[in-house]
N, C-alpha and C positions, 0 to 999 in steps of 0.2 A: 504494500500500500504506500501511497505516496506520502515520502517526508513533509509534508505542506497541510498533513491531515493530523488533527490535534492527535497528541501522544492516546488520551482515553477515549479518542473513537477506535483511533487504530485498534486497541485493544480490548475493544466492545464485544460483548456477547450479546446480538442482535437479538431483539425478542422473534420470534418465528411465528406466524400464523400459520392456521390451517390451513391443509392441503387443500387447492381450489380446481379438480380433478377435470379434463377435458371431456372425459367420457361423457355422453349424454346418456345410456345407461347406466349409470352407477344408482345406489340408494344412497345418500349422502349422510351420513349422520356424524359428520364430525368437527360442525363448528357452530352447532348451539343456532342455526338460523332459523326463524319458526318456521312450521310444514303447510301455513296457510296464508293467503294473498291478503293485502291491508285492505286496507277502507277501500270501496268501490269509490265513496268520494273524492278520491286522488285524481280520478280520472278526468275530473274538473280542470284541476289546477292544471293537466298538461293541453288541453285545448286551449288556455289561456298564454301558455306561455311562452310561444312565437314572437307576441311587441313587446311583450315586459321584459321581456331576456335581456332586451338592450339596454334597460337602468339599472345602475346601482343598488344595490339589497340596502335595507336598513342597518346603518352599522349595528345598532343596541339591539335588532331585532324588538321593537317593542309591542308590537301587536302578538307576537308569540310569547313574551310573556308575560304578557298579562292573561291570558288564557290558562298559563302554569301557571302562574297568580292565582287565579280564580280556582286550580282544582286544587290547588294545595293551601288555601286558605289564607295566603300571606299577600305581603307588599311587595309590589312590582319589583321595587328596588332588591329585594331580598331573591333575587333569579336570575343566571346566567344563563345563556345560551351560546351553546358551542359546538365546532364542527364534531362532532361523536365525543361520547365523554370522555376518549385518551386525549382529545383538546385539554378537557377540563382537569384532567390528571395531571396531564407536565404543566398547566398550567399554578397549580396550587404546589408545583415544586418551586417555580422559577420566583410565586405570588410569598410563599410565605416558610422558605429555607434559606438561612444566612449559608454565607459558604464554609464555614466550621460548621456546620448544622447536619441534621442527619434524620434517616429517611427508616419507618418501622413500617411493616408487617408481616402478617402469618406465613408462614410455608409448610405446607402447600398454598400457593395463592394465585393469582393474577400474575403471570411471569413479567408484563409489560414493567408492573413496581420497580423493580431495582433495576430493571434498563433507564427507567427514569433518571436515578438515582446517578447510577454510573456516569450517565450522559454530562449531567452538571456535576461530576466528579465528588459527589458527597457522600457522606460514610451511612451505611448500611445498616439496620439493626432488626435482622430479623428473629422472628419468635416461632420454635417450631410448636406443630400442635401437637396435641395430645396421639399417644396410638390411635383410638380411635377416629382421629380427626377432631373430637372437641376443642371448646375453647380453652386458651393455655394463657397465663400471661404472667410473669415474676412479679415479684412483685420490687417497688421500688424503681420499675421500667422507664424508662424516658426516651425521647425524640422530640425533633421540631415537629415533624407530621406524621401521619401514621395513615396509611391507606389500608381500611378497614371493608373488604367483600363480602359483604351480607344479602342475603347467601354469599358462601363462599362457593368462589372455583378455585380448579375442577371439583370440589368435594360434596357441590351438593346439600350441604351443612349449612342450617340459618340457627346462630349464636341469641339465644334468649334474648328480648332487648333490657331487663335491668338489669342482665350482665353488662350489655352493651353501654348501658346508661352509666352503672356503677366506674366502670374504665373511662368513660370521655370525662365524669365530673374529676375526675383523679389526675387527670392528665394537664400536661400543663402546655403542649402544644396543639396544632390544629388536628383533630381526627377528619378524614374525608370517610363516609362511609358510603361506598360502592354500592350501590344498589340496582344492577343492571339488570337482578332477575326477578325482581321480589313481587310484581304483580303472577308471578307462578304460586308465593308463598301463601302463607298466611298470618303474617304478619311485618310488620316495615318499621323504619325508625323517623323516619320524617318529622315526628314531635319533637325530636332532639334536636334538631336543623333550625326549628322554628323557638326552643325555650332556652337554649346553649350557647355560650358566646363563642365557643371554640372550636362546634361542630359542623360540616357542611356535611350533604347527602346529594348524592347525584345518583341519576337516571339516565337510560337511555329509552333511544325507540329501536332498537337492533333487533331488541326480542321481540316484546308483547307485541309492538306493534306491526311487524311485519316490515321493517323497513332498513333491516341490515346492510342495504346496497346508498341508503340517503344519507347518512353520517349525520346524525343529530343528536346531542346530548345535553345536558342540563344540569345545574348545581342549583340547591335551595339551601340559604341557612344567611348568617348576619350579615348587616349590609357592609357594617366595614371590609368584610373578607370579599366578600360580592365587589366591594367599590374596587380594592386590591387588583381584584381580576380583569377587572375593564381596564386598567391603567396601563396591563402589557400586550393584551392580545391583540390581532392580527386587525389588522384598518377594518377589512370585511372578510371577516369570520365565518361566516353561516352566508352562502350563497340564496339570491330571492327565493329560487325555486324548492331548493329545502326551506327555506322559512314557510313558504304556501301549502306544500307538500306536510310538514310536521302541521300545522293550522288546520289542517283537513282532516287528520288523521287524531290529533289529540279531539278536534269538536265531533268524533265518532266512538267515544271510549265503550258505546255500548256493542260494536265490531268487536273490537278488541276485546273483549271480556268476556264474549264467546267465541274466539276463540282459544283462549286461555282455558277455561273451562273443555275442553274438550282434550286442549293436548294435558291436562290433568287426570284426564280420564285414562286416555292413555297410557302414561306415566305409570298412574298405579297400576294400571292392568300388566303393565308389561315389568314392573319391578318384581310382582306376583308370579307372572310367567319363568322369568330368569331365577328366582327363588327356588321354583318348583324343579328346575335344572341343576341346581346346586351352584350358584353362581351366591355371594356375597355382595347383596344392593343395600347402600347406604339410604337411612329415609330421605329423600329429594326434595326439597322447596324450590325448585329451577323447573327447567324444560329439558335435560339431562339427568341420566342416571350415572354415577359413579361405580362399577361394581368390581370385584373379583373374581375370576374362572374358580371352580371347583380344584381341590386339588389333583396334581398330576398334568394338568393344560396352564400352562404360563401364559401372561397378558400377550406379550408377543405370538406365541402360534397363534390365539384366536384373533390377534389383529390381524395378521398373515394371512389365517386363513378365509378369515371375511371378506380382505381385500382379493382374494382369486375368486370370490365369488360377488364380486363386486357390491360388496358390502361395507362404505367406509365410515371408521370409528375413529375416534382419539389416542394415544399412545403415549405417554408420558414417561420415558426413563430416568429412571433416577432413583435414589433408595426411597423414598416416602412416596414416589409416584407410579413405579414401574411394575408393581404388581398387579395393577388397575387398568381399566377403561371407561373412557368417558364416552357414552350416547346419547346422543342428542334424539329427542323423543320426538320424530315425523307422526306418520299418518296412523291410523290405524294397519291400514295394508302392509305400511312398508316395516311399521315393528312387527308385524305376525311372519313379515319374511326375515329378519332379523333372528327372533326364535326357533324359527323353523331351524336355519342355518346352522346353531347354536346345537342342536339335538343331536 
């Protein structure tokens, strides 16, 4: 790599997404994207946006959020909008870690975290969790920020909130708490965002909504941290047509909720199914099951061998990850061809 590229990119360990496979037969289940189309009301906003493409978006985005405003109960000011919430990620590195400062969370987690981390060359403090994935935390712990996945990924795992509570009033830095899956849950922390000086909660539309390919994300919590975040990011952030595009789709939340409700259905049906195989399924609050092969089949053959049957899953090597796979829970059809495969 060229001398001319800072010493800590050169020796960056790039976060990796999922494989985005050519095949148009494949069954896809390996990067958590929901298995149903969004709002038909989208379809608006692209008949519309031939003349509008040629102005400028709203820098503040302010008609979007005041809409998140309005579902989350708060002031406008108390809402960012950002291209996908990894916007909103490095930005709350660059918004609110000095450069002796340093960067916490879980492992297993969100791998993107310490690429953040690395990128502005700050020191690392993670926490691993418990055997079985539970929550872990020393106590006497410290960091400028802590990017907190609830539900966590890949594990599937949503952390009680007055645990969640008891650790952000204890903390003395900012907690971001991820919340990219928690309309699968059943339960969220958004009141900590809204009673807490030090905690933000973001969201995306990747999952529930169906809109993994538009990159729109969102932070809600105090205005100073809020004010923080406008002050660095990008002139025009959020292009118009994702701004119309999320406006469509959030003013359709009753879409979205079923079909949430249905890949729930599925989820349990099919955590059941793999149980009944002798597969090891963590309880799931996501659109993802985390599980283990029975003994004697290692994560890798049954990735292996899903993938010769054009069956793709997630694979995570590493000692806390590699005995596991992560599926992302499609259609009813295509988890019963999943199971089938599995027998």
């Amino acid at each position: 790599m060229s001398a001319h590229v800072r010493k800590a990119v050169r020796e960056l360990a790039a976060y990796t997404p999922g494989e985005q496979p050519r095949e148009r037969d494949i069954i896809k289940l390996n990067t958590n994207e929901n298995a149903y189309p969004p709002s038909p009301k989208i379809a608006e906003v692209f008949r519309r946006a031939p003349d509008r493409l040629r102005l400028y978006p709203d820098p503040v985005c302010l008609e979007l959020r005041q809409v998140i405003a309005n579902i989350h109960q708060c002031g406008v000011e108390q809402v960012f909008a950002g291209n996908g919430s990894d916007e909103v990620l490095s930005l709350c590195v660059r918004a609110f870690v000095e450069r002796n400062g340093s960067v916490g969370y879980h492992e297993p987690s969100y791998s993107l975290y310490p690429v953040l981390a690395a990128i502005h060359e700050l020191d690392t403090r993670p926490v691993p969790l418990k055997d079985d994935f539970s929550w872990n935390m020393p106590e006497g712990y410290s960091a400028s920020l802590f990017f907190l996945a609830n539900p966590n990924a890949p594990t599937s795992v949503l952390y009680p909130k007055d645990t969640v509570r008891s650790f952000c009033a204890g903390f003395a830095g900012v907690v971001l708490i991820d919340e990219a899956y928690v309309d699968f849950a059943r339960d969220h922390c958004m009141d900590l965002a809204l009673s807490m000086k030090n905690v933000l909660v973001a969201r995306t539309l990747s999952k529930s909504y169906s809109l993994a390919g538009l990159r729109l994300g969102y932070v809600v919590g105090p205005e100073p941290l809020v004010a923080a975040m406008y002050k660095i990011k990008d002139s025009y952030n959020v292009s118009r047509l994702s701004q119309e595009i999320a406006l469509a789709a959030l003013l359709d939340r009753g879409h979205m909720e079923r079909n949430v409700e249905r890949i729930r259905d599925t989820r349990d049906r099919t955590a059941k199914d793999l149980r009944a195989l002798g597969f090891e399924v963590l309880p799931s609050e996501t659109n993802f099951l985390w599980v283990k092969p029975p003994a004697g089949r290692s994560a890798q053959q049954v990735f292996d061998d899903l993938r010769k049957r054009k069956i793709l899953v997630r694979h995570f090597p590493g000692p806390r990850t590699g005995a596991y796979l992560r599926i992302t829970v499609a259609t009813d059809g295509e988890m019963r061809a999943l199971v089938d495969a599995l027998r």
